[in-house]
N, CA, C and O atoms as a CHARMM CRD file, in Angstrom:
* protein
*
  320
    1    1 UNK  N     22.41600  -0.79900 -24.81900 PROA 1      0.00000
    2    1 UNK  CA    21.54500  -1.95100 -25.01000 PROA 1      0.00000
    3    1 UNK  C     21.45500  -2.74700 -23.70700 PROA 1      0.00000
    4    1 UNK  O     22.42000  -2.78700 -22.94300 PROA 1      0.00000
    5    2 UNK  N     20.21700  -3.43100 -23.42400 PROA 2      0.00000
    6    2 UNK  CA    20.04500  -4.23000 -21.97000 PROA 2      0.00000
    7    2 UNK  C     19.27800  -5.15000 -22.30000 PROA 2      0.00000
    8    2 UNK  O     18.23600  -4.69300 -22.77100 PROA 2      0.00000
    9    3 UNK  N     19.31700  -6.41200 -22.26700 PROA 3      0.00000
   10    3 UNK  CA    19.06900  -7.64100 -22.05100 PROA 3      0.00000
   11    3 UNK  C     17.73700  -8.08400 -21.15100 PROA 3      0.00000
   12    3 UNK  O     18.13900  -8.93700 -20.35900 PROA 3      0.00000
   13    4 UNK  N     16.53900  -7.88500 -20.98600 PROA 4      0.00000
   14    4 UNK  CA    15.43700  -7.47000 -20.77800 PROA 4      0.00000
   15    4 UNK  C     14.69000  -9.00600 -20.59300 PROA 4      0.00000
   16    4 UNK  O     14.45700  -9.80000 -21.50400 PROA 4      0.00000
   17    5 UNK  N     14.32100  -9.21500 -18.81400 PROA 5      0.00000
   18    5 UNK  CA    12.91000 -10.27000 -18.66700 PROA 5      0.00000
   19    5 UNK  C     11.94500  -9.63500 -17.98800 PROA 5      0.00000
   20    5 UNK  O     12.07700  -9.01100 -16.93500 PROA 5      0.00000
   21    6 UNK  N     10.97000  -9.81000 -18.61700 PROA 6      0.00000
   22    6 UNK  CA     9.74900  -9.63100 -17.69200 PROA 6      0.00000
   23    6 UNK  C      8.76300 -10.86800 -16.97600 PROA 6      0.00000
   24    6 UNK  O      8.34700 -11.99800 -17.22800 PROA 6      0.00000
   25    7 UNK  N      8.70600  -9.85800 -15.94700 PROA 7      0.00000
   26    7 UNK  CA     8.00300 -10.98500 -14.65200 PROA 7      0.00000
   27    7 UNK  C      6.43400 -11.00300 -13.99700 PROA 7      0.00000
   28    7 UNK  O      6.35800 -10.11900 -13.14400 PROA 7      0.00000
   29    8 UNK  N      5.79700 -11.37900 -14.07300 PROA 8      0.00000
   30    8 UNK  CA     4.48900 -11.16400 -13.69100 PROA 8      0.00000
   31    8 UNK  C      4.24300 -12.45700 -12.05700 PROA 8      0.00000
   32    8 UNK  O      4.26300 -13.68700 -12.07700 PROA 8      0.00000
   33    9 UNK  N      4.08800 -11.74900 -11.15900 PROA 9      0.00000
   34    9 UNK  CA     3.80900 -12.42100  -9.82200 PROA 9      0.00000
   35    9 UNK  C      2.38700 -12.69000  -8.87200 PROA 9      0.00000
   36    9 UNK  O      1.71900 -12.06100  -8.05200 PROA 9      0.00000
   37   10 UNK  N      2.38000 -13.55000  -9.29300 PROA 10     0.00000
   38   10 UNK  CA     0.73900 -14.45100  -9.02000 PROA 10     0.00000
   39   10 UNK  C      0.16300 -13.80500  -7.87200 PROA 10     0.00000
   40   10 UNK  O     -1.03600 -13.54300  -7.78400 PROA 10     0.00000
   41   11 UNK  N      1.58200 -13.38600  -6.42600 PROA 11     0.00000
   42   11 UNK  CA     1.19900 -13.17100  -5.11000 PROA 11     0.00000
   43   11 UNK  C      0.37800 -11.87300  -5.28100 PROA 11     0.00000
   44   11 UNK  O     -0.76800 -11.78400  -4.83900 PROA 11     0.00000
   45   12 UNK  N      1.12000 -10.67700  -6.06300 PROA 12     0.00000
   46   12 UNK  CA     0.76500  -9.53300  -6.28600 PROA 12     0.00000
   47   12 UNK  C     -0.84300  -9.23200  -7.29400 PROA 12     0.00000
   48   12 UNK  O     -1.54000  -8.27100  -6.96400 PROA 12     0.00000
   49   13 UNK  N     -1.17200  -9.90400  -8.17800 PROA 13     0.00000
   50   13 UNK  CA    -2.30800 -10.22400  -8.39300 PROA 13     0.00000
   51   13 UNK  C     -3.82000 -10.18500  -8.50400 PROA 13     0.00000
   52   13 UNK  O     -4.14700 -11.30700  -8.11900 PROA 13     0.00000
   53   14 UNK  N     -4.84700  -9.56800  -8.79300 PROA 14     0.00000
   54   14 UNK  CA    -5.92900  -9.59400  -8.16600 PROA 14     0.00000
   55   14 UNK  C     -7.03200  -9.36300  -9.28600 PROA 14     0.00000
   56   14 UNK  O     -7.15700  -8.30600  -9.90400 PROA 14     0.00000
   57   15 UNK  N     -7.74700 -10.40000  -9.44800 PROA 15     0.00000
   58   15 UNK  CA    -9.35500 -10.10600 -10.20400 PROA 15     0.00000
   59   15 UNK  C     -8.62600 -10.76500 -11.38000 PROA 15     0.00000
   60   15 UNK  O     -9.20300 -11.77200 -11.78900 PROA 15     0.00000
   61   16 UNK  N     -7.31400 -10.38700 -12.12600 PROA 16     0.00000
   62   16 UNK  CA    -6.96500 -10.79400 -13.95100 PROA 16     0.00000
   63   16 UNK  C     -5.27400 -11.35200 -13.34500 PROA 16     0.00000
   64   16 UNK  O     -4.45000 -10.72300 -12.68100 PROA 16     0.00000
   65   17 UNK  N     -5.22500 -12.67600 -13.86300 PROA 17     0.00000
   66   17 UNK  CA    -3.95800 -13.49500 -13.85500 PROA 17     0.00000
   67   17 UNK  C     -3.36300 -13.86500 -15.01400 PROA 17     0.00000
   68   17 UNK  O     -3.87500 -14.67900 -15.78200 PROA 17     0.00000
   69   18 UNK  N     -2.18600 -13.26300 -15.22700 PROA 18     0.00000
   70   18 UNK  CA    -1.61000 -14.18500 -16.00600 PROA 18     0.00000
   71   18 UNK  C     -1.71600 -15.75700 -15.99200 PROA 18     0.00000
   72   18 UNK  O     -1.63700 -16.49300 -15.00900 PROA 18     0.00000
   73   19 UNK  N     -1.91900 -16.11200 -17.35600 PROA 19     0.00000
   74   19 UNK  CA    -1.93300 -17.75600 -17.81000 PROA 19     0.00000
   75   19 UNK  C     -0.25500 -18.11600 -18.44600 PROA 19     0.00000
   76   19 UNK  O      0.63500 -17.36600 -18.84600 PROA 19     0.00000
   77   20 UNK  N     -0.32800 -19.34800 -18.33400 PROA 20     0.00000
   78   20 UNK  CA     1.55500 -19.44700 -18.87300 PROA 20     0.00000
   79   20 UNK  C      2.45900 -19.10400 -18.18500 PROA 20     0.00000
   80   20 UNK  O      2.31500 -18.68300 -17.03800 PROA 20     0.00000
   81   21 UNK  N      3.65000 -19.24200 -18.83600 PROA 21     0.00000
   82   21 UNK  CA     4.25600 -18.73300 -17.62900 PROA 21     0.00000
   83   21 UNK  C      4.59100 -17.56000 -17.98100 PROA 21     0.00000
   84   21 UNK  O      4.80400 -16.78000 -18.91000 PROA 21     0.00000
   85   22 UNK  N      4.53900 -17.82500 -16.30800 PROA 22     0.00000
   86   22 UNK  CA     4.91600 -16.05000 -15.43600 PROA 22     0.00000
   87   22 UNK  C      6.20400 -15.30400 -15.53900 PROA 22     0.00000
   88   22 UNK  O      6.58900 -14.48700 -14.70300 PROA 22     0.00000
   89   23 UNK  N      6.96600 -15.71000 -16.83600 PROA 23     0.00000
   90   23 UNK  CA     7.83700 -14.67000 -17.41500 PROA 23     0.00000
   91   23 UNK  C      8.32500 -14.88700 -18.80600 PROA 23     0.00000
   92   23 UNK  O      8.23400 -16.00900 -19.30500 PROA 23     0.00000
   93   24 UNK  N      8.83800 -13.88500 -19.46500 PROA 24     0.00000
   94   24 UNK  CA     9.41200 -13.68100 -20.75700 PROA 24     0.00000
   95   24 UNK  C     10.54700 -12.69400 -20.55000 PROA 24     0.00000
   96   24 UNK  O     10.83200 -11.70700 -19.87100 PROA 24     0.00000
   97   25 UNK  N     11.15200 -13.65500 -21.70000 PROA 25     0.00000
   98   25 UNK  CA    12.57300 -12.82400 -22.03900 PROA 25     0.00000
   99   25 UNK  C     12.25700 -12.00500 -23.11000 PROA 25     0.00000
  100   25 UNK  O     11.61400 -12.51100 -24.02900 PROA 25     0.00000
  101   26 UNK  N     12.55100 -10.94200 -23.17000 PROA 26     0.00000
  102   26 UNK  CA    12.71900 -10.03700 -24.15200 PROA 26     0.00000
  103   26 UNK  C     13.50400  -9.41000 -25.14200 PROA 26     0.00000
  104   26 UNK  O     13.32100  -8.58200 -26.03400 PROA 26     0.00000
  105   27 UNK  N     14.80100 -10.33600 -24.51900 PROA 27     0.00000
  106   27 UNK  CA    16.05300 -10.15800 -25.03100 PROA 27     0.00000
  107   27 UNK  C     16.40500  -8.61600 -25.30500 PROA 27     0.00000
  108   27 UNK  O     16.08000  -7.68500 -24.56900 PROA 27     0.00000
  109   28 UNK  N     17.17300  -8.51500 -26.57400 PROA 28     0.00000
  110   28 UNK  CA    17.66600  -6.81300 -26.48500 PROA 28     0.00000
  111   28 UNK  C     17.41200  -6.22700 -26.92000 PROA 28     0.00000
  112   28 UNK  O     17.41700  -6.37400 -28.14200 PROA 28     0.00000
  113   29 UNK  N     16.92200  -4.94200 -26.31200 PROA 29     0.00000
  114   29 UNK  CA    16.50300  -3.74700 -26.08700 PROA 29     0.00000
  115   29 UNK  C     16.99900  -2.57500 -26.02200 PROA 29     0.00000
  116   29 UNK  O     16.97700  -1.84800 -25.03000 PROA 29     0.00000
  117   30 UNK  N     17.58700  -2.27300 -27.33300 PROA 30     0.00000
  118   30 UNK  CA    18.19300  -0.80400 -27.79200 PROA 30     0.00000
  119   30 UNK  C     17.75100   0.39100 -27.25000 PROA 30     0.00000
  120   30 UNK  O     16.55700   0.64300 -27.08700 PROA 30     0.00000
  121   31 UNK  N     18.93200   1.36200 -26.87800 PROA 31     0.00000
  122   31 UNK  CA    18.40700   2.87000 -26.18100 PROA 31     0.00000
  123   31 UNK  C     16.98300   3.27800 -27.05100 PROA 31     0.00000
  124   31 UNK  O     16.83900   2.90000 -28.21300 PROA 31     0.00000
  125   32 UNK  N     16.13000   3.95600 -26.45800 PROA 32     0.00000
  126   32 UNK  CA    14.86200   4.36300 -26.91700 PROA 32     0.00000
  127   32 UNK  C     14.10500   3.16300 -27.72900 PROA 32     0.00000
  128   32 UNK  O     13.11900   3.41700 -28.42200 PROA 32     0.00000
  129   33 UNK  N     14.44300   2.30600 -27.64600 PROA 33     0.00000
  130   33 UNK  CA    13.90300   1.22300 -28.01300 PROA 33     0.00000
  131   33 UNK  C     12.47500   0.64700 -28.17500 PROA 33     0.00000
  132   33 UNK  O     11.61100   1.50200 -28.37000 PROA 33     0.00000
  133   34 UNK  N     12.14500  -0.39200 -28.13800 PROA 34     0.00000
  134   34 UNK  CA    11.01200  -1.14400 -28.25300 PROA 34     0.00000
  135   34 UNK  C     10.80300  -2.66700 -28.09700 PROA 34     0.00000
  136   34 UNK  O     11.52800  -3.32600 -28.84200 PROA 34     0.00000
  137   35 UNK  N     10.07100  -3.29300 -27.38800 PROA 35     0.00000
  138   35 UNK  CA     9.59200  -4.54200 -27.84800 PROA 35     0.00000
  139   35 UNK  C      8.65700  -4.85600 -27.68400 PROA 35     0.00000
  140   35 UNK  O      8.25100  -4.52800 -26.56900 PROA 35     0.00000
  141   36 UNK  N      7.50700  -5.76900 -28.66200 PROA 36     0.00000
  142   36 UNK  CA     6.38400  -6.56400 -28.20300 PROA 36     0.00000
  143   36 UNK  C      6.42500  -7.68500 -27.81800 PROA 36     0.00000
  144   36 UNK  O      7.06500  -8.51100 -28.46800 PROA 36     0.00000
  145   37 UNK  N      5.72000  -8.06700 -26.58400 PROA 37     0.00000
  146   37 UNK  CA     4.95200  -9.30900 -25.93300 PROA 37     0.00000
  147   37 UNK  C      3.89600  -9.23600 -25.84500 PROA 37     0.00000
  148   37 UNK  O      3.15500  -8.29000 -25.57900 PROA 37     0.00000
  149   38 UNK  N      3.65400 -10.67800 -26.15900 PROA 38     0.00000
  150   38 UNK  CA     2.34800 -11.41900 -26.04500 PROA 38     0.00000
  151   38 UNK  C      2.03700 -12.30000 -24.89300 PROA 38     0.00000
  152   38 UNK  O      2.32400 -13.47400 -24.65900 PROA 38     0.00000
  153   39 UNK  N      1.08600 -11.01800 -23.96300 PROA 39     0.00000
  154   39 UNK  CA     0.87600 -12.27300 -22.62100 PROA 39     0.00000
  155   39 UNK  C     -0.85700 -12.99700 -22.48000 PROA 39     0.00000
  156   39 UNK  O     -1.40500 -12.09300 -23.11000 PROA 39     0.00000
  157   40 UNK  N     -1.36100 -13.40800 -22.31900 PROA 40     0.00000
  158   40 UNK  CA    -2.60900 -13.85900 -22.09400 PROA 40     0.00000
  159   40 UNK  C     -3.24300 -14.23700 -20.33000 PROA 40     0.00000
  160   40 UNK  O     -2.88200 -15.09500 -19.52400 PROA 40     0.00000
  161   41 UNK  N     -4.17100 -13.30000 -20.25900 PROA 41     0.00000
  162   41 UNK  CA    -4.93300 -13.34400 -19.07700 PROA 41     0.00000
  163   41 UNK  C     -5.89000 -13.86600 -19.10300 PROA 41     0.00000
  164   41 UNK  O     -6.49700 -14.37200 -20.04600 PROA 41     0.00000
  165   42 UNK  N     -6.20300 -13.76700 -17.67400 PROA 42     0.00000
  166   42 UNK  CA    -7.28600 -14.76700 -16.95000 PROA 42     0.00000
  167   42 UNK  C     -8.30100 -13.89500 -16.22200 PROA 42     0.00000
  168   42 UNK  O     -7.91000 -13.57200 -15.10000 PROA 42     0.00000
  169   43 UNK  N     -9.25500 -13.52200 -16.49300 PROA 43     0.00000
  170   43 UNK  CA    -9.83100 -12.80600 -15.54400 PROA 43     0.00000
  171   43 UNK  C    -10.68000 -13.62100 -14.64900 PROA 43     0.00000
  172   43 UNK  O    -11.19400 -14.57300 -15.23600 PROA 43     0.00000
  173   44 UNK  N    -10.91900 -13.53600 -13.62400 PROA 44     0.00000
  174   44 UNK  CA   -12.05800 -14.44200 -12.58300 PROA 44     0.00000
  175   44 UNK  C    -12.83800 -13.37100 -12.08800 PROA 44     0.00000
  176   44 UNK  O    -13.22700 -13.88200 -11.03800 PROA 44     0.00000
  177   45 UNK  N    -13.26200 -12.41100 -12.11100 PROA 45     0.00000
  178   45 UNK  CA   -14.45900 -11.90600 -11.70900 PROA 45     0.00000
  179   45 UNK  C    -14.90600 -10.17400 -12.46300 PROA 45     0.00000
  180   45 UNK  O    -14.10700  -9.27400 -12.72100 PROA 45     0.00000
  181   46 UNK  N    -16.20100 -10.16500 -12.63500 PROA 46     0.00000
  182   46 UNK  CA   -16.45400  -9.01600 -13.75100 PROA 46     0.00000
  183   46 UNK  C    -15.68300  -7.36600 -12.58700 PROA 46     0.00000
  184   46 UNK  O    -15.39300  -7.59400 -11.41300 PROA 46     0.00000
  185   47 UNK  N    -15.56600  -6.50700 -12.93700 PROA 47     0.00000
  186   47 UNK  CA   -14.99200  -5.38000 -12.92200 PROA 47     0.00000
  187   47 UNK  C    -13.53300  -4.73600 -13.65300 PROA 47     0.00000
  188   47 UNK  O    -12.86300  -5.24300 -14.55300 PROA 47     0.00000
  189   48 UNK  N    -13.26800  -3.15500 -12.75800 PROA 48     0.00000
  190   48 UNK  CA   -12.39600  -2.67900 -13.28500 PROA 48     0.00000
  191   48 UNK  C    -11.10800  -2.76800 -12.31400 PROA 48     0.00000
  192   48 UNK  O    -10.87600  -2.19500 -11.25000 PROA 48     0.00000
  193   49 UNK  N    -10.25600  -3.81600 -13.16600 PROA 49     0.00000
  194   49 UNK  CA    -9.06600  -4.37900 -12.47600 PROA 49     0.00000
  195   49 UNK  C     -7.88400  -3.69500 -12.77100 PROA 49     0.00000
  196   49 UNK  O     -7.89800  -3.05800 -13.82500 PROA 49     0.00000
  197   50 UNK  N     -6.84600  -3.66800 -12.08700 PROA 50     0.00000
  198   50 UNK  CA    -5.05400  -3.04200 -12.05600 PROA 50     0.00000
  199   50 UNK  C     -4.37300  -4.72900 -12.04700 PROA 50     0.00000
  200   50 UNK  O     -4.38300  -5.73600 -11.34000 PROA 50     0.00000
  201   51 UNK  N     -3.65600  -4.09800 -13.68100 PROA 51     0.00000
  202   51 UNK  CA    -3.23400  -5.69400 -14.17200 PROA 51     0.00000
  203   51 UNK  C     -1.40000  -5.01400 -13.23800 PROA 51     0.00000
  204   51 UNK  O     -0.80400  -3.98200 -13.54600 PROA 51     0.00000
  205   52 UNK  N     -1.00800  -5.96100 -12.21600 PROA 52     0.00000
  206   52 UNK  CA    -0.00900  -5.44100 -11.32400 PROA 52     0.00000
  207   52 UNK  C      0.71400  -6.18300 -11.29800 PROA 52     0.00000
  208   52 UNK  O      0.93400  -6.77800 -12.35300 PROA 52     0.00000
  209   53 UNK  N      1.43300  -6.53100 -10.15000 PROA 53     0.00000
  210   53 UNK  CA     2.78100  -7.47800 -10.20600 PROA 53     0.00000
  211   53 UNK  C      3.98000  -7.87800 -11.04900 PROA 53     0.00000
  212   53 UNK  O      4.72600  -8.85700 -11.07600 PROA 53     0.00000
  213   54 UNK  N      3.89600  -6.95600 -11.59600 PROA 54     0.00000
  214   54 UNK  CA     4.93200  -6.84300 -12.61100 PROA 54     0.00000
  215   54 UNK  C      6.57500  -6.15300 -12.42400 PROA 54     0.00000
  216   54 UNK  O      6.89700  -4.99800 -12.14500 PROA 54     0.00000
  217   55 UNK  N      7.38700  -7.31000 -12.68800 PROA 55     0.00000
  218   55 UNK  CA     9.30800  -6.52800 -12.56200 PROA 55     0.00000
  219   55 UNK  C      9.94500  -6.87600 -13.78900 PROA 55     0.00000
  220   55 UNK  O     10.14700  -7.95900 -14.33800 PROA 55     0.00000
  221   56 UNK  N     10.17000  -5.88800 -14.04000 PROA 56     0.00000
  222   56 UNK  CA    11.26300  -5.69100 -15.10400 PROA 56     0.00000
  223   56 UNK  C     12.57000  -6.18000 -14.50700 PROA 56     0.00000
  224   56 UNK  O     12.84500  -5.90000 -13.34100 PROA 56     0.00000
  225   57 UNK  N     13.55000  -7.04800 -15.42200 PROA 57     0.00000
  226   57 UNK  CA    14.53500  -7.70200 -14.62100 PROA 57     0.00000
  227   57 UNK  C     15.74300  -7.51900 -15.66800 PROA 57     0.00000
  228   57 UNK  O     15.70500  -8.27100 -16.64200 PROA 57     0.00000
  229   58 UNK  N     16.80300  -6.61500 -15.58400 PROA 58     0.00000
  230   58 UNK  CA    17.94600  -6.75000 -16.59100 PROA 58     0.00000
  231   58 UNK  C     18.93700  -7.62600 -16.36300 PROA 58     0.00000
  232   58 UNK  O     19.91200  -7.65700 -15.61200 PROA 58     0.00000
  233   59 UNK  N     18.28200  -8.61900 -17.50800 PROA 59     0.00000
  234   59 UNK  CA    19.41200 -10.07300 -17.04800 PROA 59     0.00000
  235   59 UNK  C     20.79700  -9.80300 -16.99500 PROA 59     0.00000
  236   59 UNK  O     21.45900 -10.81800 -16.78000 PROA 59     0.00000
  237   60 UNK  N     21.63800  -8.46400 -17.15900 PROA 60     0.00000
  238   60 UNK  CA    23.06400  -8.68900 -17.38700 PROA 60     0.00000
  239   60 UNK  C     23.38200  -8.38800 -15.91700 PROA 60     0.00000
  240   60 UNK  O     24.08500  -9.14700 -15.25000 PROA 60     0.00000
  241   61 UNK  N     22.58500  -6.71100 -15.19000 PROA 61     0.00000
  242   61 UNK  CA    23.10700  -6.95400 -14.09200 PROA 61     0.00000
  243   61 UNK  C     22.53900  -7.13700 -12.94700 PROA 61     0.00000
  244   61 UNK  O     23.03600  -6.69800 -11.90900 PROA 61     0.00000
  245   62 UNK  N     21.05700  -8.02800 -12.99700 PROA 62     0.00000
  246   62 UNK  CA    20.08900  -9.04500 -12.12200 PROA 62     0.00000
  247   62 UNK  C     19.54800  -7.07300 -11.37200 PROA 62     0.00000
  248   62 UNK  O     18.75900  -7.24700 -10.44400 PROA 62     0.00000
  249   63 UNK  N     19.68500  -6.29600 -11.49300 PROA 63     0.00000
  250   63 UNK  CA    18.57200  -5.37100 -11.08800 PROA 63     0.00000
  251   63 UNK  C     17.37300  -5.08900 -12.06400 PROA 63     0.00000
  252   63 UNK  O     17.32400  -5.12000 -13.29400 PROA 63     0.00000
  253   64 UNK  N     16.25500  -4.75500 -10.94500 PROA 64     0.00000
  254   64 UNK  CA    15.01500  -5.45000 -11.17800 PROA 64     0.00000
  255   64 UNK  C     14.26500  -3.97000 -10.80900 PROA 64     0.00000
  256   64 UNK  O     14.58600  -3.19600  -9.90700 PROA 64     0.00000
  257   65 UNK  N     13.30900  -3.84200 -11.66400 PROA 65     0.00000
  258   65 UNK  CA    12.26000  -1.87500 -12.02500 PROA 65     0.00000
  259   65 UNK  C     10.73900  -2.67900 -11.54800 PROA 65     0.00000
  260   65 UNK  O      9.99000  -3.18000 -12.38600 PROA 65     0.00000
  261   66 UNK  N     10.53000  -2.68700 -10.43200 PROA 66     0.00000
  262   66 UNK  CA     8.86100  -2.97300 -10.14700 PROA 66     0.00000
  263   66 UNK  C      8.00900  -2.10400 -10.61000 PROA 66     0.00000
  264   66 UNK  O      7.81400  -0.99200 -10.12000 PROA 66     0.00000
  265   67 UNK  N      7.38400  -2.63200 -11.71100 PROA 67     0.00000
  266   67 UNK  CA     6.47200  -1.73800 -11.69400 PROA 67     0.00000
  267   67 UNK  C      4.99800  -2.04800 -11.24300 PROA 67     0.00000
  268   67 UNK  O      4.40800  -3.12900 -11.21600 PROA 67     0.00000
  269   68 UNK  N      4.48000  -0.50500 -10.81800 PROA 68     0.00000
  270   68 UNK  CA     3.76900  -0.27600  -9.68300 PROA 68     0.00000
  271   68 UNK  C      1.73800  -0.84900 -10.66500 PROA 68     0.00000
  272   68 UNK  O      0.92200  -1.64300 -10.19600 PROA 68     0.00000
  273   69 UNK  N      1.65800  -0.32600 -11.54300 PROA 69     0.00000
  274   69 UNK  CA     0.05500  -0.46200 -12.67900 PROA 69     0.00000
  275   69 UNK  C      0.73000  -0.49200 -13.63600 PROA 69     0.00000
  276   69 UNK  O      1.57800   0.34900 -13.93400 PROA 69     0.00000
  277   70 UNK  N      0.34900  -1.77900 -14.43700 PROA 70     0.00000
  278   70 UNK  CA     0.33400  -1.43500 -16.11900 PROA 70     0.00000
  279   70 UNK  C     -0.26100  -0.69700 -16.52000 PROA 70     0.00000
  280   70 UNK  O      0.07100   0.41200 -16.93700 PROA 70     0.00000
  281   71 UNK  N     -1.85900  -1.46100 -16.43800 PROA 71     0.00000
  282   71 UNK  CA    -3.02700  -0.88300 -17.02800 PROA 71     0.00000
  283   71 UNK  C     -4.11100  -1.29200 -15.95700 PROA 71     0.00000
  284   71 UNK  O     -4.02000  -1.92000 -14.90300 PROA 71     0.00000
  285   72 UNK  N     -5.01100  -0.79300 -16.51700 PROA 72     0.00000
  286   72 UNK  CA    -6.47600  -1.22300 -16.01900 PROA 72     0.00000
  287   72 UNK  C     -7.14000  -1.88000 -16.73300 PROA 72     0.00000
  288   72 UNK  O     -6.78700  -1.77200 -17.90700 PROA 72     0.00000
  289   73 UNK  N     -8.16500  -2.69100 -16.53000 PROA 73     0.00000
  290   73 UNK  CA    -9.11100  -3.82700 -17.47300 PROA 73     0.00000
  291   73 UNK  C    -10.40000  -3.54200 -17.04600 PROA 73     0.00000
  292   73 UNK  O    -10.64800  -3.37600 -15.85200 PROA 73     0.00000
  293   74 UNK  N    -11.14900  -3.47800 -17.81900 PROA 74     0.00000
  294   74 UNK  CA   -12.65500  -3.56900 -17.36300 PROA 74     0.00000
  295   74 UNK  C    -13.01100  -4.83500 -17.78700 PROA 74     0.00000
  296   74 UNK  O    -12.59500  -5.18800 -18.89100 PROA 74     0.00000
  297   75 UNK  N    -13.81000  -5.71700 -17.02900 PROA 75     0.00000
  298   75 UNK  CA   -14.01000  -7.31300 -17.05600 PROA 75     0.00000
  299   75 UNK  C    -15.53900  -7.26300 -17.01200 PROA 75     0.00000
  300   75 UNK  O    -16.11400  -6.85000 -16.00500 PROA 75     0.00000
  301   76 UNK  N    -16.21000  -7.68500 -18.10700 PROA 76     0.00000
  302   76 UNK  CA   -17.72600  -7.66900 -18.19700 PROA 76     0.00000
  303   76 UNK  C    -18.02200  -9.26700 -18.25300 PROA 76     0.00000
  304   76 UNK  O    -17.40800 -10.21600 -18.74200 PROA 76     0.00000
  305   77 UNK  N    -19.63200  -9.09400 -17.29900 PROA 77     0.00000
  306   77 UNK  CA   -20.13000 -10.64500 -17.66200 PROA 77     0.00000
  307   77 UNK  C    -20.69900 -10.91300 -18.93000 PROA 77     0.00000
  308   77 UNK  O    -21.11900 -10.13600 -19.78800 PROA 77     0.00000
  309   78 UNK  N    -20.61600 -12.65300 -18.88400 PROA 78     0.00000
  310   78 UNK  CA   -20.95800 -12.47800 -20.53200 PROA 78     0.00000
  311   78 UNK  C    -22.77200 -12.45300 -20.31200 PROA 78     0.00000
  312   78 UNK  O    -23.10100 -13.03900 -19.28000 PROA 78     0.00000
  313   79 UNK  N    -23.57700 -12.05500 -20.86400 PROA 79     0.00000
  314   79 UNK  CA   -25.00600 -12.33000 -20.84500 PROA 79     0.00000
  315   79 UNK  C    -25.58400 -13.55100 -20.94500 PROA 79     0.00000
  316   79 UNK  O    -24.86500 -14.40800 -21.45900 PROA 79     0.00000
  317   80 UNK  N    -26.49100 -13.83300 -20.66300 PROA 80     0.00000
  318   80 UNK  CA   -26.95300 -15.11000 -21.06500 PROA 80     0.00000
  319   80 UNK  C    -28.28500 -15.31100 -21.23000 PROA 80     0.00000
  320   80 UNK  O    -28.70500 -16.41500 -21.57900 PROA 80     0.00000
């Protein structure tokens, strides 16, 4: 079991931002495990974005898993 925060970093960033803050605890996280979070973005401009900046941080022994792409977003304008 590991003790689990996640981090999202504004610098790293581009086109879709996290809103709120820029981390959650996830607390514990059993071998083969699971957890859901709920984060809410920001997108500022229409296209297909790499939601990035993201580290996994195991609070017990402060090492930290960067990860490189979550996902991708496609960001459409609204019509008008």
């Amino acid at each position: 079991d590991i003790w689990l925060q996640v981090q999202f970093h504004l610098d790293a960033m581009q086109g879709v931002y996290i809103t709120g803050k820029s981390f959650q605890n996830a607390g514990q996280v059993r071998s083969h495990g699971t957890q859901n979070l709920l984060f809410h973005f920001l997108p500022l401009m229409a296209g297909l974005h790499d939601v990035k900046g993201i580290t996994i941080l195991d609070m017990v022994t402060a090492q930290e898993y960067h990860q490189d792409r979550l996902c991708q977003v496609m960001v459409l304008r609204r019509s008008e």
